[in-house]
C-alpha positions as CSV (number, residue, x, y, z in Angstrom):
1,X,-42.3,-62.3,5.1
2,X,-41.2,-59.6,8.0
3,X,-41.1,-57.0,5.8
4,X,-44.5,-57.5,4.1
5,X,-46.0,-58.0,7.7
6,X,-43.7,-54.6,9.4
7,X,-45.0,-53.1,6.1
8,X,-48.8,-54.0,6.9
9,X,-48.8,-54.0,10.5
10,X,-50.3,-56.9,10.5
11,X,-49.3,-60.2,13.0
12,X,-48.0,-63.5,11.1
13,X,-50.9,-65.6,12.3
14,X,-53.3,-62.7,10.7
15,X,-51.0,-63.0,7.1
16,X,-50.8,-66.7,7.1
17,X,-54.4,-66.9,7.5
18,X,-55.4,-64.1,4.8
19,X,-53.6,-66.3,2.3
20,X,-54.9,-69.6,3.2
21,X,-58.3,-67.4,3.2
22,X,-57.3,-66.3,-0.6
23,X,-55.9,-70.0,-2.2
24,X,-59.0,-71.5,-0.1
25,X,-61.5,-69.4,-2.2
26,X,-59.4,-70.6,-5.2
27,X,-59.8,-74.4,-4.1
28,X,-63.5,-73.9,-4.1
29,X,-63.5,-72.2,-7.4
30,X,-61.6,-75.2,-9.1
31,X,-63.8,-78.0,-7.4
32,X,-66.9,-76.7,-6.7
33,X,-67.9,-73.1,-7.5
34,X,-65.7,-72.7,-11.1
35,X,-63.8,-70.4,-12.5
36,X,-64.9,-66.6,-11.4
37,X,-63.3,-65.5,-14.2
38,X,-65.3,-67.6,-16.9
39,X,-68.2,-65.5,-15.5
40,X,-67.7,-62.5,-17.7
41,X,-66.3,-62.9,-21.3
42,X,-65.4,-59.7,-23.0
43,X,-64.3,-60.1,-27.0
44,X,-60.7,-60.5,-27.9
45,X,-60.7,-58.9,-30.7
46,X,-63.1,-56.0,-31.6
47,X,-63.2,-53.9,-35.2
48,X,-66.2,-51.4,-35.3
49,X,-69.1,-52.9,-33.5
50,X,-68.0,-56.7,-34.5
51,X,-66.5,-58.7,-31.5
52,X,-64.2,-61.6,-32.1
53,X,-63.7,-64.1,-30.0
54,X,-64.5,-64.4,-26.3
55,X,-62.2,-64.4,-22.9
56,X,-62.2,-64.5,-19.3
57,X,-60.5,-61.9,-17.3
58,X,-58.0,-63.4,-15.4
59,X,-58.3,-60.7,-13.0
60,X,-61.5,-61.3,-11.9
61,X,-60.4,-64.6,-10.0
62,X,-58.1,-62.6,-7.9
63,X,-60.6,-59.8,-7.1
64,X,-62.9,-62.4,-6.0
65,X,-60.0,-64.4,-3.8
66,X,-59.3,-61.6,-2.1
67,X,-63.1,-60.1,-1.5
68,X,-63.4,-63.6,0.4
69,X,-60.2,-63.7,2.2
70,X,-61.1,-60.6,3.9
71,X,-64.8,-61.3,4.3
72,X,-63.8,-65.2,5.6
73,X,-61.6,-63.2,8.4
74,X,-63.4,-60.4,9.0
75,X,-66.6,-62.8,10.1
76,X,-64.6,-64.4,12.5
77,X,-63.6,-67.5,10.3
78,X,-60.7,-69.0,11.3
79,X,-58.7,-72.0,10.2
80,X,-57.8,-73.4,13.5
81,X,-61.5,-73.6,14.2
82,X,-62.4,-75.7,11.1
């Protein structure tokens, strides 16, 4: 963990709470919001114009975990006031 945060500059209270931030936003997806990556389906197989199949893309979770960590933080939210 010193590395990552001497890396970032960041302080360990900050890091600690930007991942709580991140698996918090997870937390809500699996019990209240769902899953952000069920939102956008893209086929899994695709020959000419025909689509087989759909997906989620896995990715899109994380994208969205992280856009709210940094949001949650950045507008003062912390979790010692919660």
């Amino acid at each position: 963990m010193n590395i990552i945060r001497e890396e970032n500059k960041v302080s360990l209270k900050y890091g600690e709470e930007l991942i709580l931030a991140h698996e918090f936003y997870h937390h809500l997806e699996c019990s209240a919001l769902g899953l952000t990556s069920n939102q956008y389906k893209v086929p899994r197989l695709t020959i000419g114009r025909r689509g087989f199949g759909k997906s989620g893309i896995r990715a899109l979770s994380e994208i969205g975990a992280h856009g709210f960590a940094r949001t949650f933080y950045a507008a003062g939210r912390h979790f010692d006031s919660i």
